[in-house]
N, C-alpha and C positions, 0 to 999 in steps of 0.2 A: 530673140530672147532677151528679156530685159537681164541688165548685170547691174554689179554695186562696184560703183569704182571709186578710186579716189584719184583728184589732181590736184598735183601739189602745181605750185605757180598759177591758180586759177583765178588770181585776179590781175595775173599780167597779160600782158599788150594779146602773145599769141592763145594765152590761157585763158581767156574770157572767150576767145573764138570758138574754143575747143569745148569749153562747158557748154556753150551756144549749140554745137551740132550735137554733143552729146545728151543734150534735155531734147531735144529735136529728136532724135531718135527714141526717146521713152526711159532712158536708164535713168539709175539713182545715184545722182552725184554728190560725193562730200568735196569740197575743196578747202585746203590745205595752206595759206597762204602768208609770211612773216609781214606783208606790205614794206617792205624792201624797195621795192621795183612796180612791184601794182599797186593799186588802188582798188579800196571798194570800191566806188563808183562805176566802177570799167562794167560790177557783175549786179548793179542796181536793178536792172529792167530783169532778173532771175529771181531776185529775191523774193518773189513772192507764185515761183512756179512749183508745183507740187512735188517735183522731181529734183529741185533745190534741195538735200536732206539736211545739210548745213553746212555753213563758212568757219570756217577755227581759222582764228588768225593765230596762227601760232609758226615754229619755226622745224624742218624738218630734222635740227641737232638737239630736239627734245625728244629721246630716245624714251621716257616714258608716255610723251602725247603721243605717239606713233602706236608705240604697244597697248596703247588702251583704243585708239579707233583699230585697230587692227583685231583686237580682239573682239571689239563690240559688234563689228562692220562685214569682219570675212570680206573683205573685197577679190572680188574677180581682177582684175584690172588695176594698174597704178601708172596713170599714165604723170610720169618725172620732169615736170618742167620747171621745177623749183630751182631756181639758180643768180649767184651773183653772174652779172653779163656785163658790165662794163669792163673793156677793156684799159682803158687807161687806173681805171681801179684796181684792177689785177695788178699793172705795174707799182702805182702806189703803196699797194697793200695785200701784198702775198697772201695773207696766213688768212683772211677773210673767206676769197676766193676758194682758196682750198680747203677751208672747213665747210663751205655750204657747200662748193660743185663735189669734191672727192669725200671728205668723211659721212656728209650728208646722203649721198647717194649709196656708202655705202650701208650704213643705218636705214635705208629706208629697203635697199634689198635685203638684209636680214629680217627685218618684218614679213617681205613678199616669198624670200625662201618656208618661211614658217608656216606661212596659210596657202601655200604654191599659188601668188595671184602673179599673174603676169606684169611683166616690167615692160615700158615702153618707154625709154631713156632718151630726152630731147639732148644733143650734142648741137655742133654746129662746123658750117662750114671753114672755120677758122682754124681748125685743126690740118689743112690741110699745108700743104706747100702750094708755091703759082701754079698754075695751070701751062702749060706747054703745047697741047694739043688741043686743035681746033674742033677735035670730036667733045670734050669736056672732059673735067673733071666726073671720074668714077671711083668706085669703092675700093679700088686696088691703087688710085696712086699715093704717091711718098706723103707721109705727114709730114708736120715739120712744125710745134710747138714753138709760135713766135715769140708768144707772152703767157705768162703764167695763166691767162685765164684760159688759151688752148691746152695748157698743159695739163691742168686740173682735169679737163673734160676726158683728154685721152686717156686718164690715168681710172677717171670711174669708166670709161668706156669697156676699160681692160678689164674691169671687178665685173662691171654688167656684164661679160662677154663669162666669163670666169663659172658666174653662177650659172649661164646655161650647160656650160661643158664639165663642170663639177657634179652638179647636184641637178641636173637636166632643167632647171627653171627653166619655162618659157621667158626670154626677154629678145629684146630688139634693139638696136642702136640706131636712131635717124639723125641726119643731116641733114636740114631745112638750110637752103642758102639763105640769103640776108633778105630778109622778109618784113614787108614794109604794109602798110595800110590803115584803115580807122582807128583810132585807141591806140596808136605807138605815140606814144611822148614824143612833142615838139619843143621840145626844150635840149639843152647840153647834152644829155642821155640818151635821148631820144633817137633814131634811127634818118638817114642822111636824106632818104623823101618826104617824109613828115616837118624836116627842121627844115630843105629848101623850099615848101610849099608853105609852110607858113609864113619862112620869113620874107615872099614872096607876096603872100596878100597885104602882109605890113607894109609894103614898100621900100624893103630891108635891101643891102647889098647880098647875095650870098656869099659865103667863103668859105673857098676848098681848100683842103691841106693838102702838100706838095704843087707835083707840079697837073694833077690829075688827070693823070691820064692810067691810073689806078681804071682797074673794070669789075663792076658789079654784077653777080645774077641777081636779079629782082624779083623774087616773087611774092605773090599778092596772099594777104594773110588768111583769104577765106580759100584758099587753092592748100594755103598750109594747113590749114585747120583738118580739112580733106583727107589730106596725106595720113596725118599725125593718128587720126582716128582710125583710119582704114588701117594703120599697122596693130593696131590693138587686137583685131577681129579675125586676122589672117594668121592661122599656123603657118604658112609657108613664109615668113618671114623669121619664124623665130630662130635665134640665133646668127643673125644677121646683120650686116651696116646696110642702110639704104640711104640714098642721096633725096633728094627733092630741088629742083629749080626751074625756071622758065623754061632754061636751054640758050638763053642770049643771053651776052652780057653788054656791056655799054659803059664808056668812060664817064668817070664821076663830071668832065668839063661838059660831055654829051649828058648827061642825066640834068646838069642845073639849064643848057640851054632850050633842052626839053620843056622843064619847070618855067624860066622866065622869060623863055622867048627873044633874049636878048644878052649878046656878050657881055655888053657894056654895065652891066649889072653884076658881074663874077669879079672876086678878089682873089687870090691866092695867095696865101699866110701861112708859114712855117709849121712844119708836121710837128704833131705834139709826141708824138712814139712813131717815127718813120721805121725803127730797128723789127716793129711789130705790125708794119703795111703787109700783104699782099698783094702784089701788081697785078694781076691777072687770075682773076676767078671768075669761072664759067661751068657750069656743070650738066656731067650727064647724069639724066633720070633715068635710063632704060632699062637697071632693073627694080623701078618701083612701077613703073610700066608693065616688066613683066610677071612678077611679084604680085602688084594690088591690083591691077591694072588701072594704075593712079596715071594721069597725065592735066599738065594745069592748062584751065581753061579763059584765065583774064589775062589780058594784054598787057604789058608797062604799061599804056597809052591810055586805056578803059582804067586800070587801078588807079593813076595818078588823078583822072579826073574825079575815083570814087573816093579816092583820098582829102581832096581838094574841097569837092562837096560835103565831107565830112568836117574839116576843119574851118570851109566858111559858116555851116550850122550851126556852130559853138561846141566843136569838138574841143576834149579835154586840151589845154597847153601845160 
């Protein structure tokens, strides 16, 4: 059954993925987007798909832009990916962070309380504490707010959660582990396989902060894309936290000698926010498994090359 949704972050890295499967399936999508962090370009090759219903670049702390597509739109769905993500910018600059992750998100659920359209609230793995267990990381263990940009998240996580148990909204809270693939910024910002694999075909040194042996779950961003949508569709998740990851993780020294094939190419330089690392992140899926019956289907090994092949093409830098 087609729906009207709206995604906010739908011209970033995972939110271009996410419009992708969501026109793929026939619905009518408005996306939402301050270009912060996206680019049009990322949603170029939609713009002229019939089910594109419009791009508003606008921002989700414009509390009247919201209530006028809201009322014009009746959206089914609001799948929430709008958000400051850098984390050394959280530290930089608190008040940023926490106007777009926490007052934004909460503004965008009072719109979805009003017209009951469902919430589906992209969070992340960084709210968590290290992992200690070799089974993963699950929805029950300890957070532990390193940097204000986790702290933000856990704080709208608490409102998303709020409005299903107050006022019965349907909403959802996912945890995409660190998700990597075409269209993530290979630049400063950009996410830590996209910046090895570039600066890899440049002929670049890499360079890891600390002493990395830091561990990543990787997952590949059309596996997230996956995830993100199937929580939209499924009442049995609503009022819920769900995880999303590979299920492996792998040391950032192991992840660049993956990428370059060679030690003698790795540098290691001073952590820029060591107080806001997490040593060990690994996660369990098992209940978006049991949930969506979501489980990811690309390898590090296949993503890295599909990555690679993306950015020798002239993917965005």
């Amino acid at each position: 059954m087609q729906k009207n949704i709206l995604l906010t972050g739908g011209a970033g890295f995972i939110g271009r993925w996410v419009a992708k499967k969501l026109l793929k399936e026939g619905h009518n999508v408005w996306i939402l987007d301050d270009l912060s962090n996206g680019q049009e370009s990322n949603i170029a090759e939609f713009r002229s798909h019939a089910n594109l219903k419009e791009f508003v670049e606008g921002t989700i702390l414009d509390e009247e832009l919201l209530s006028t597509l809201f009322a014009e739109h009746r959206f089914d769905i609001c799948y929430h990916l709008g958000a400051s993500i850098n984390v050394q910018d959280s530290i930089d600059d608190p008040r940023t962070t926490f106007n777009n992750d926490t007052i934004g998100t909460f503004y965008v659920l009072e719109q979805c309380r009003k017209y009951n359209t469902k919430v589906v609230f992209m969070s992340t793995c960084m709210v968590y504490d290290r992992c200690t267990d070799e089974m993963g990381i699950n929805e029950e263990h300890p957070t532990k707010p390193a940097s204000p940009y986790a702290g933000a998240k856990v704080a709208a996580e608490n409102m998303v959660l709020s409005y299903y148990h107050a006022y019965g909204l349907p909403t959802v809270v996912i945890r995409p582990f660190n998700t990597y693939g075409p269209y993530q910024k290979t630049g400063g910002e950009g996410g830590v396989v996209a910046i090895f694999i570039s600066n890899h075909l440049k002929g670049l040194d890499l360079s890891i902060y600390g002493e990395g042996t830091q561990t990543r779950d990787l997952l590949y961003v059309e596996d997230c894309a996956r995830f993100v949508v199937s929580a939209g569709f499924s009442d049995s998740v609503n009022g819920e936290i769900v995880n999303a990851g590979l299920g492996k993780d792998i040391s950032i020294n192991d992840l660049a000698i993956l990428v370059t094939g060679d030690s003698q190419k790795i540098n290691h330089v001073e952590h820029i926010h060591p107080q806001s690392e997490i040593q060990k992140l690994l996660c369990n899926s098992n209940k978006a498994t049991r949930l969506l019956g979501w489980t990811p289907e690309v390898t590090l090994e296949e993503g890295i090359e599909r990555t690679k092949t993306w950015i020798q093409q002239g993917g965005l830098q």
